[in-house]
PyMOL commands that place a pseudoatom at each C-alpha (Angstrom):
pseudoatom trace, name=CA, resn=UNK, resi=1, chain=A, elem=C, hetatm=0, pos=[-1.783, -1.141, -1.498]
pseudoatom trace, name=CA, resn=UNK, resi=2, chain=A, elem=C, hetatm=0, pos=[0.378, -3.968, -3.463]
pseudoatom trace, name=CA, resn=UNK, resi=3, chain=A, elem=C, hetatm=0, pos=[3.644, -5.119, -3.428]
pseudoatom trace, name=CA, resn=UNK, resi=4, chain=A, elem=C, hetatm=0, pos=[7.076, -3.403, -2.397]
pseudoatom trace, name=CA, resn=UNK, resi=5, chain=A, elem=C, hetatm=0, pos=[8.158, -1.245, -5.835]
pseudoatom trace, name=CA, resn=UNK, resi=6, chain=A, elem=C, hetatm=0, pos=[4.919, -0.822, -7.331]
pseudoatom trace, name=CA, resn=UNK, resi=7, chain=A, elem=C, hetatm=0, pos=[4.811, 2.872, -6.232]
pseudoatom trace, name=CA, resn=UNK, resi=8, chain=A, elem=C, hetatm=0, pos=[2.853, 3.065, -3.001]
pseudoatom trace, name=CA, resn=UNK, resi=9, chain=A, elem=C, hetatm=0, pos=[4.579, 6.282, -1.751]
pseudoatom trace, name=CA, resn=UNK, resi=10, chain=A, elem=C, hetatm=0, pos=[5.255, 8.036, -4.513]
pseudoatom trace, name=CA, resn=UNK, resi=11, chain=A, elem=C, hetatm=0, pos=[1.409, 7.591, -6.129]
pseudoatom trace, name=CA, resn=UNK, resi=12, chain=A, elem=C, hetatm=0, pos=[0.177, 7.825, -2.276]
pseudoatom trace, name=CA, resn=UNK, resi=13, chain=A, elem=C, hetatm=0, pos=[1.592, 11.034, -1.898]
pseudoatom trace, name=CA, resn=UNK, resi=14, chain=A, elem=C, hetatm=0, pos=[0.769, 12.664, -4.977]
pseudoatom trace, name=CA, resn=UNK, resi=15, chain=A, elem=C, hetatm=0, pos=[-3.053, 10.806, -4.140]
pseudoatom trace, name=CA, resn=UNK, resi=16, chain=A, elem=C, hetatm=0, pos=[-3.308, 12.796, -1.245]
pseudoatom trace, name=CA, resn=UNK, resi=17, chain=A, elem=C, hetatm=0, pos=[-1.678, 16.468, -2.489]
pseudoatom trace, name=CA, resn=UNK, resi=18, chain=A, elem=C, hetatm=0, pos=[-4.235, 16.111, -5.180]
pseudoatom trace, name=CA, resn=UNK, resi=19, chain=A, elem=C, hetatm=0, pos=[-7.133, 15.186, -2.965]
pseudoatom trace, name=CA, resn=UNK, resi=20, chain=A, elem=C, hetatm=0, pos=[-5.946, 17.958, -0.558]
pseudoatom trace, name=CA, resn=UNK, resi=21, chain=A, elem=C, hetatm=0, pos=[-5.555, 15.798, 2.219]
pseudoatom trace, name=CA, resn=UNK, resi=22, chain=A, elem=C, hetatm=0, pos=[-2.942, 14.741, 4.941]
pseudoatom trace, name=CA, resn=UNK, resi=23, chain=A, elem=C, hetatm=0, pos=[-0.329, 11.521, 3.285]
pseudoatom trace, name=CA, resn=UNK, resi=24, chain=A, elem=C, hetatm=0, pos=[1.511, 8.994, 5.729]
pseudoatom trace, name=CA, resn=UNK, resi=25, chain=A, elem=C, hetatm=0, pos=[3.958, 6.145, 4.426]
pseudoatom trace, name=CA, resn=UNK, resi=26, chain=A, elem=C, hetatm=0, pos=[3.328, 3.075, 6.582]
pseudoatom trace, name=CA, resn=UNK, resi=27, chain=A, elem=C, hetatm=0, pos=[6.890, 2.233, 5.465]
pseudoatom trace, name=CA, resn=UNK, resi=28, chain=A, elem=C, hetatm=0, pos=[7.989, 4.974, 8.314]
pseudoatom trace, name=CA, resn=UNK, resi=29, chain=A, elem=C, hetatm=0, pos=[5.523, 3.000, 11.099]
pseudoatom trace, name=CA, resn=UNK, resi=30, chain=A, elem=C, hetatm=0, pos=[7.468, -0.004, 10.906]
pseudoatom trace, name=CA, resn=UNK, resi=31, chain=A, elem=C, hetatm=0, pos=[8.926, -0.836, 14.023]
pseudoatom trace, name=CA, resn=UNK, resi=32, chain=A, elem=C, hetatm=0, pos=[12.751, -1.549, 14.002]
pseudoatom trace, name=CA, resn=UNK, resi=33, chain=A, elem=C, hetatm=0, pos=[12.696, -5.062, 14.418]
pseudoatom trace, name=CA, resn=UNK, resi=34, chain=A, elem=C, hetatm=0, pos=[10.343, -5.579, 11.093]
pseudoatom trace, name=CA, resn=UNK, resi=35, chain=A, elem=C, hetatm=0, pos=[12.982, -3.277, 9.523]
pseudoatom trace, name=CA, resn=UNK, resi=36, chain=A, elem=C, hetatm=0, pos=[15.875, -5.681, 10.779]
pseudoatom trace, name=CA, resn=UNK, resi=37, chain=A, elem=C, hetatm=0, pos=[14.071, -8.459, 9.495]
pseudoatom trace, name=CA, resn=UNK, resi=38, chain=A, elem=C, hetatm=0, pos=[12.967, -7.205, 5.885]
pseudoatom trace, name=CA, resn=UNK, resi=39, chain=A, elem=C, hetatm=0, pos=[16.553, -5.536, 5.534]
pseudoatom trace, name=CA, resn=UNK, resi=40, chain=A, elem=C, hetatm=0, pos=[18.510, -9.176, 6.196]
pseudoatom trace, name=CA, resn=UNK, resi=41, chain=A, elem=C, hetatm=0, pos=[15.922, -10.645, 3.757]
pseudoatom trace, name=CA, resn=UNK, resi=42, chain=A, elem=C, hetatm=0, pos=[13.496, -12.317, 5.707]
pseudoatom trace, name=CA, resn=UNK, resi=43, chain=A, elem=C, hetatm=0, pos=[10.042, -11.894, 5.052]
pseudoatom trace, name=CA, resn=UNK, resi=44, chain=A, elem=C, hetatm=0, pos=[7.627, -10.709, 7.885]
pseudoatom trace, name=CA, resn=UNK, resi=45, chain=A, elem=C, hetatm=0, pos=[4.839, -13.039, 9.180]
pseudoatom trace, name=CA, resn=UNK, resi=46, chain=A, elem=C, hetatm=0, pos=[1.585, -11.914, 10.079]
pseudoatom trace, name=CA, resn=UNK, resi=47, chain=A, elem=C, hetatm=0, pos=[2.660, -12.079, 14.255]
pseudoatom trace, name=CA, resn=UNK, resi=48, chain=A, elem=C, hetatm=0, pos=[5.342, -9.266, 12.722]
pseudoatom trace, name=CA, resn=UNK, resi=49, chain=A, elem=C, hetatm=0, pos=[2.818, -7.538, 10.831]
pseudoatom trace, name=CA, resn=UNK, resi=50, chain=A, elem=C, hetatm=0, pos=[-0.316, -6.884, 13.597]
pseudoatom trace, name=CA, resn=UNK, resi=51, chain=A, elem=C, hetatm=0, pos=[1.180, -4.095, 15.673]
pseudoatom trace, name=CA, resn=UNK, resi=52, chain=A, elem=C, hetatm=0, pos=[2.480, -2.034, 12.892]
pseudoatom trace, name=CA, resn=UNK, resi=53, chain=A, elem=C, hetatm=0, pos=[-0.719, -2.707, 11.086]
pseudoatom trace, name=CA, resn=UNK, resi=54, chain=A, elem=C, hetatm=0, pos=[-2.475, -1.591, 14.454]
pseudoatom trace, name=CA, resn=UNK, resi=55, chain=A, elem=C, hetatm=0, pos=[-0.462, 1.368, 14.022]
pseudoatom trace, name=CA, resn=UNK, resi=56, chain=A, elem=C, hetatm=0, pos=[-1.482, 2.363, 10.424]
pseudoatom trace, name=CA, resn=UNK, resi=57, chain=A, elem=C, hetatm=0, pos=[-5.259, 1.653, 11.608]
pseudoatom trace, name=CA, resn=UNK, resi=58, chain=A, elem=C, hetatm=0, pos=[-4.844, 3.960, 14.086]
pseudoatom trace, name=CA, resn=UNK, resi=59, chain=A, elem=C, hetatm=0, pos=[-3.597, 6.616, 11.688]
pseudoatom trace, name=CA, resn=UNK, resi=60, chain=A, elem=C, hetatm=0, pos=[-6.643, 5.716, 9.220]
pseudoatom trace, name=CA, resn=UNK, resi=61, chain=A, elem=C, hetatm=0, pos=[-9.165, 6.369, 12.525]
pseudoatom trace, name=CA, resn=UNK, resi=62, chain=A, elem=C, hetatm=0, pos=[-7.448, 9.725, 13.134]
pseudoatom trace, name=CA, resn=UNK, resi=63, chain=A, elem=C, hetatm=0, pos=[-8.856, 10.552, 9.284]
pseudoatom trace, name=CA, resn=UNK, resi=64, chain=A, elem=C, hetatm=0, pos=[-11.504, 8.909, 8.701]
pseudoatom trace, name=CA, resn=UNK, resi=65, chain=A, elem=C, hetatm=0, pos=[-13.513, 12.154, 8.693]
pseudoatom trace, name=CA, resn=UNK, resi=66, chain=A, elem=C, hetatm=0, pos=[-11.783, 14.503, 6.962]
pseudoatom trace, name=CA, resn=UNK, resi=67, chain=A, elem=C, hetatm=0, pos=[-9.867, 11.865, 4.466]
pseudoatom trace, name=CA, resn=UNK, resi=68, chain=A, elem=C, hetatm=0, pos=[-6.147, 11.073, 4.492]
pseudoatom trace, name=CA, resn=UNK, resi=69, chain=A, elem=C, hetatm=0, pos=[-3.876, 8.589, 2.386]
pseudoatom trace, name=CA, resn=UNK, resi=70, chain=A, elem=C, hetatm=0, pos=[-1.576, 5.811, 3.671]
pseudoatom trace, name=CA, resn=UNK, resi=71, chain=A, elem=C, hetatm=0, pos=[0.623, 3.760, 1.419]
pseudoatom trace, name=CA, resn=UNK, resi=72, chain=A, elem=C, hetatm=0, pos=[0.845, 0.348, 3.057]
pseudoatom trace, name=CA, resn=UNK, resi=73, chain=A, elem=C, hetatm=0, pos=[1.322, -3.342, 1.511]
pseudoatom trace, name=CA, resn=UNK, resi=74, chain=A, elem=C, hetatm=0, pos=[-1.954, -4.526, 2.712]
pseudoatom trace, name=CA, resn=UNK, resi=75, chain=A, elem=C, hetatm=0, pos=[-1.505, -7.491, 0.503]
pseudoatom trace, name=CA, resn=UNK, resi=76, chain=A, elem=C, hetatm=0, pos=[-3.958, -9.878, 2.626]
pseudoatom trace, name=CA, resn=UNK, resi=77, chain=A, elem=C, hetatm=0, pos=[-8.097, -9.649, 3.159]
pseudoatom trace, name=CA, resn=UNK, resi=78, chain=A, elem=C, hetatm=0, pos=[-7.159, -10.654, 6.559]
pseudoatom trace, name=CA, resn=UNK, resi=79, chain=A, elem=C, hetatm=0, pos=[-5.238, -7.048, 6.614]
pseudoatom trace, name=CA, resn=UNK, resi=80, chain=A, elem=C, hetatm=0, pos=[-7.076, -5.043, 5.187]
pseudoatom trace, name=CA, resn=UNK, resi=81, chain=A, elem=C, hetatm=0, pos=[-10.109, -6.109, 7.287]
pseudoatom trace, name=CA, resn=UNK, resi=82, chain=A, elem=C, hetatm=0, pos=[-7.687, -5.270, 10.290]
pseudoatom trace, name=CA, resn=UNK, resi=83, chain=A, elem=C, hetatm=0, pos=[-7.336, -1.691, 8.923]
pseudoatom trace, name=CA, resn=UNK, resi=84, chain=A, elem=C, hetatm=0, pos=[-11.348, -1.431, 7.824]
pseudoatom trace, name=CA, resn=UNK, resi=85, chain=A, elem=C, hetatm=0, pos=[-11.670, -2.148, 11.810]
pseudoatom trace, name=CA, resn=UNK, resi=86, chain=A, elem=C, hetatm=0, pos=[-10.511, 1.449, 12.317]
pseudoatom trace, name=CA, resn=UNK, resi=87, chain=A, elem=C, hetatm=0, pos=[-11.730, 2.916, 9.314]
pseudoatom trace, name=CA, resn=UNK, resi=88, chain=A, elem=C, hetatm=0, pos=[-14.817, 1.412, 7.658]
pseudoatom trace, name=CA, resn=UNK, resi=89, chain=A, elem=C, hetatm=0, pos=[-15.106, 3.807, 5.139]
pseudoatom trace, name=CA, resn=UNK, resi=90, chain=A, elem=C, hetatm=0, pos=[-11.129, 2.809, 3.684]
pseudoatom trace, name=CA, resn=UNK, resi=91, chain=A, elem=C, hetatm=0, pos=[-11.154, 2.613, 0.120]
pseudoatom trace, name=CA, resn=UNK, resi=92, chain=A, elem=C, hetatm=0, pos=[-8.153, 0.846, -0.954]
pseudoatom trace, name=CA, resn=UNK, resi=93, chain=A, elem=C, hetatm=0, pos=[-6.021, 1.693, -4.221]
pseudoatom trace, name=CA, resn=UNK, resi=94, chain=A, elem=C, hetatm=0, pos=[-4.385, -1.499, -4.966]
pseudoatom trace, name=CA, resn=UNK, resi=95, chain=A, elem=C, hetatm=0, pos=[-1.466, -0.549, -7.709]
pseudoatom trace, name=CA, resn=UNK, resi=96, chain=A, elem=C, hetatm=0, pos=[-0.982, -3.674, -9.748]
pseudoatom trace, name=CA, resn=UNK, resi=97, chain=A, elem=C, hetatm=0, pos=[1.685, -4.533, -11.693]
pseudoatom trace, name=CA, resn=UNK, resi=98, chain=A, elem=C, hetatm=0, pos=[3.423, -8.122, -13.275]
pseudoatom trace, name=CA, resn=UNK, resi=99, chain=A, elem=C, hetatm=0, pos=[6.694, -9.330, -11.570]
pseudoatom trace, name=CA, resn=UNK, resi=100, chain=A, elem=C, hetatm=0, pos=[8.715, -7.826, -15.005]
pseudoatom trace, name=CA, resn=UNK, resi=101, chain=A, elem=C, hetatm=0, pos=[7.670, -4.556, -13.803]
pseudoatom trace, name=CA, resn=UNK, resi=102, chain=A, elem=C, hetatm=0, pos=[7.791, -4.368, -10.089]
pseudoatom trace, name=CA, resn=UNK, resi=103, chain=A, elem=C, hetatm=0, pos=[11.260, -5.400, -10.287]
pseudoatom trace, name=CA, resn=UNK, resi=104, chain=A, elem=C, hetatm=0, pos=[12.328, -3.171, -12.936]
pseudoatom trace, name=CA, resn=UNK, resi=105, chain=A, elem=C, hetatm=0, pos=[10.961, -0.515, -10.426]
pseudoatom trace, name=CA, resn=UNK, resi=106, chain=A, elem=C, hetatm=0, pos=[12.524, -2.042, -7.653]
pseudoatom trace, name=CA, resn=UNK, resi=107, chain=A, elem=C, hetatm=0, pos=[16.081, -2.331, -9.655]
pseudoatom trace, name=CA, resn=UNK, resi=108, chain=A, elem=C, hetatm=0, pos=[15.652, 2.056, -9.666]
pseudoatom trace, name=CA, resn=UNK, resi=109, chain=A, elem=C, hetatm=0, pos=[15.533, 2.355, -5.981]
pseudoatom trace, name=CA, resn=UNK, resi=110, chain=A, elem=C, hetatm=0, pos=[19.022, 1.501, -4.236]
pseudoatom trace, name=CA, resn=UNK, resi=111, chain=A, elem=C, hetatm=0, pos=[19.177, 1.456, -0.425]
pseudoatom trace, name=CA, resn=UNK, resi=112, chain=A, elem=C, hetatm=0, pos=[15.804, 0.517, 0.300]
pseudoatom trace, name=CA, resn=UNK, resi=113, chain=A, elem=C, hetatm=0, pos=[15.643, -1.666, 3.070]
pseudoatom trace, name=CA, resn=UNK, resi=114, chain=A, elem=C, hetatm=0, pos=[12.928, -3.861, 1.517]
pseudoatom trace, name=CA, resn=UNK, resi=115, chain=A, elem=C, hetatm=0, pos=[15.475, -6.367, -0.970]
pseudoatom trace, name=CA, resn=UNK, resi=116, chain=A, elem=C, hetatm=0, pos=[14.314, -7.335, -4.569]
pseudoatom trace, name=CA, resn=UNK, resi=117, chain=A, elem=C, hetatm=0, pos=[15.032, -10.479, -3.203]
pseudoatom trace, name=CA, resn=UNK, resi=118, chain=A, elem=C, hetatm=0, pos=[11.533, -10.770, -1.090]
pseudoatom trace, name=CA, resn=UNK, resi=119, chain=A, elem=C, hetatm=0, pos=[9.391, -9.768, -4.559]
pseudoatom trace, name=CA, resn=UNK, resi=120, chain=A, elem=C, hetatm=0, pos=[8.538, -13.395, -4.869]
pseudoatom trace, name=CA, resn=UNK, resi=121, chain=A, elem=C, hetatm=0, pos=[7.096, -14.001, -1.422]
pseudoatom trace, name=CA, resn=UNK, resi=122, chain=A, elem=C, hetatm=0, pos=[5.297, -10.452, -1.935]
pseudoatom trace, name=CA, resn=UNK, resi=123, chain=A, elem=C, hetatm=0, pos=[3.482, -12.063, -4.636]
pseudoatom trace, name=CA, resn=UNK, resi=124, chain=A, elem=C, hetatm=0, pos=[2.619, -15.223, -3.514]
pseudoatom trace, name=CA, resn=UNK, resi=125, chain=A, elem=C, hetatm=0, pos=[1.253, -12.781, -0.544]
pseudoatom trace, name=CA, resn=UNK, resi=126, chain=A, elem=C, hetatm=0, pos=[-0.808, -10.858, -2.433]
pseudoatom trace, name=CA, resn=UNK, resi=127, chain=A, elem=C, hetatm=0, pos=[-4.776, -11.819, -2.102]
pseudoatom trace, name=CA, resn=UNK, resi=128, chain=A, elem=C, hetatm=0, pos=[-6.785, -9.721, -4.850]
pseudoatom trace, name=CA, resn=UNK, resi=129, chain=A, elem=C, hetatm=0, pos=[-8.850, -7.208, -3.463]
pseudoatom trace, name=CA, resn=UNK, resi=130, chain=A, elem=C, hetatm=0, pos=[-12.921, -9.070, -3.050]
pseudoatom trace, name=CA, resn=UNK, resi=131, chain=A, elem=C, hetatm=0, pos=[-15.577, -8.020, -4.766]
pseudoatom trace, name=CA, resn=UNK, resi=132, chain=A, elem=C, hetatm=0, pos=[-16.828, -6.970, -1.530]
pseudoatom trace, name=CA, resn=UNK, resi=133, chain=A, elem=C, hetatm=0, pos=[-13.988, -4.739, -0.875]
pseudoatom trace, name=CA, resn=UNK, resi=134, chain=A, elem=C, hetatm=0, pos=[-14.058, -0.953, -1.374]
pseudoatom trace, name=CA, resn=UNK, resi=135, chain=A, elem=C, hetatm=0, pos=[-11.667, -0.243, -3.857]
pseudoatom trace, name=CA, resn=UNK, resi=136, chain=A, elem=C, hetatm=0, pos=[-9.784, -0.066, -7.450]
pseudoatom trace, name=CA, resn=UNK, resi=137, chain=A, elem=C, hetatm=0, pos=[-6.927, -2.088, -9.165]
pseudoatom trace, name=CA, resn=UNK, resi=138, chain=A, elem=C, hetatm=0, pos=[-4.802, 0.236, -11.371]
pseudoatom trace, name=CA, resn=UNK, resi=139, chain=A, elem=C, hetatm=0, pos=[-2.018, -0.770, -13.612]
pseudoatom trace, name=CA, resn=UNK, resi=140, chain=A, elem=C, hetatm=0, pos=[1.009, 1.162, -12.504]
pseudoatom trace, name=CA, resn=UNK, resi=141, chain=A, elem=C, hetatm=0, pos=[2.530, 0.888, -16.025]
pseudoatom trace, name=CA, resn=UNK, resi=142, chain=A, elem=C, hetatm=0, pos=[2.094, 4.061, -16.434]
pseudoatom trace, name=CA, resn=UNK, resi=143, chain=A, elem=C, hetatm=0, pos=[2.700, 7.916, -14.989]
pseudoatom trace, name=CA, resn=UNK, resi=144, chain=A, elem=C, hetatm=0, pos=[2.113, 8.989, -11.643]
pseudoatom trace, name=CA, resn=UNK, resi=145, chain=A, elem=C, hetatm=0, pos=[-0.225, 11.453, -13.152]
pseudoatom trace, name=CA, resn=UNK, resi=146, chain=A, elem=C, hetatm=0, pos=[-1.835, 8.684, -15.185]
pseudoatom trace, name=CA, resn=UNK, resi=147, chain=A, elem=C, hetatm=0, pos=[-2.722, 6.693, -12.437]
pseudoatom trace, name=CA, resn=UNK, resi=148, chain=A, elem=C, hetatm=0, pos=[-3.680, 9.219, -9.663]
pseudoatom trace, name=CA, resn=UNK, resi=149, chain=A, elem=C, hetatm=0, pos=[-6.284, 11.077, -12.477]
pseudoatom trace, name=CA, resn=UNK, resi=150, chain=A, elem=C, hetatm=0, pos=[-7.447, 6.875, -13.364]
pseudoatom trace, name=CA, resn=UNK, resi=151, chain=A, elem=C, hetatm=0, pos=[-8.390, 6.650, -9.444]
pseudoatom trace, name=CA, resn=UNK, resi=152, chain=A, elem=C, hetatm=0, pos=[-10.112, 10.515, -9.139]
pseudoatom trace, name=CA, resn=UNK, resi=153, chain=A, elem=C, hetatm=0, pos=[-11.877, 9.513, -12.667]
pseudoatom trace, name=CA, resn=UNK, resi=154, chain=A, elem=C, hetatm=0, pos=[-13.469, 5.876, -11.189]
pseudoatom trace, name=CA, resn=UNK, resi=155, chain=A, elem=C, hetatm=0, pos=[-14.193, 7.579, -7.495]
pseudoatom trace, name=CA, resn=UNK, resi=156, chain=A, elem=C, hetatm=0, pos=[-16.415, 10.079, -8.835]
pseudoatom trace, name=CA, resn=UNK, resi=157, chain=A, elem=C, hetatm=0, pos=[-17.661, 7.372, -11.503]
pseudoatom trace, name=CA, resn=UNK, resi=158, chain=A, elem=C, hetatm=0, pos=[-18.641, 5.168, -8.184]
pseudoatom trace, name=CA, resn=UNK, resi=159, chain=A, elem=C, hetatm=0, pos=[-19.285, 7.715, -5.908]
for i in range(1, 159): cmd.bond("trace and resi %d" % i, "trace and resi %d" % (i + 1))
show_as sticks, trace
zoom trace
């Protein structure tokens, strides 16, 4: 989880060939409309957001036995507790990073259809994951290798 440009898919997928285990990009469950919308700059609201993030649930339930990574925004509680509705045992990986960062990242990735220009209301999105939540903050100021060995080390440290 965490904003757009802090390196969901690419860490998600290299999360899940590590781990051995099936990798989805919620980016690709969007339906068209939400893509309209995000691509003319206009951020989605949460009536936007439910069915695509009943979607991604339904892709968590589908592995919750046998394990599977999704990269997804999930930047609210209220989201993530939609998702954990399908898959209780979701840990969630949020990859943090400060605004100088994420939009350096952001600058290296022409043709998205997610514009720099909706960082700011990404942030002011973004609810911290709980203490009650299952899951890690990483710092993605660092190597995709870096941060997908940080998450194995502190799963098997809180396993």
């Amino acid at each position: 989880m965490g904003v757009s440009g802090s390196g969901k898919s690419t860490v998600g997928a290299a999360l899940a060939q590590r781990l051995g285990v099936p990798f989805e990009d919620a980016d690709d469950l969007h339906p068209a409309a939400n893509i309209a919308k995000m691509s003319a700059g206009i951020p989605l609201d949460d009536d936007d957001r439910h069915p695509w993030l009943e979607t991604i649930g339904e892709w968590l339930a589908t592995h919750d036995g046998d394990g599977g990574v999704i990269s997804c925004s999930a930047l609210k509680r209220s989201y993530r507790d939609q998702l954990r509705a399908h898959a209780a045992r979701a840990v969630f990986v949020h990859l943090h990073g400060t605004r100088e960062v994420i939009a350096r990242r952001q600058a290296s990735r022409p043709g998205h259809f997610m514009p720099a220009s909706l960082l700011d209301s990404q942030f002011d999105t973004l609810e911290q994951l709980a203490d009650d939540e299952a899951g890690v903050v990483i710092d993605v100021d660092q190597t995709v290798d870096a941060i997908v060995q940080q998450y194995v080390d502190l799963s098997v440290d809180h396993s």
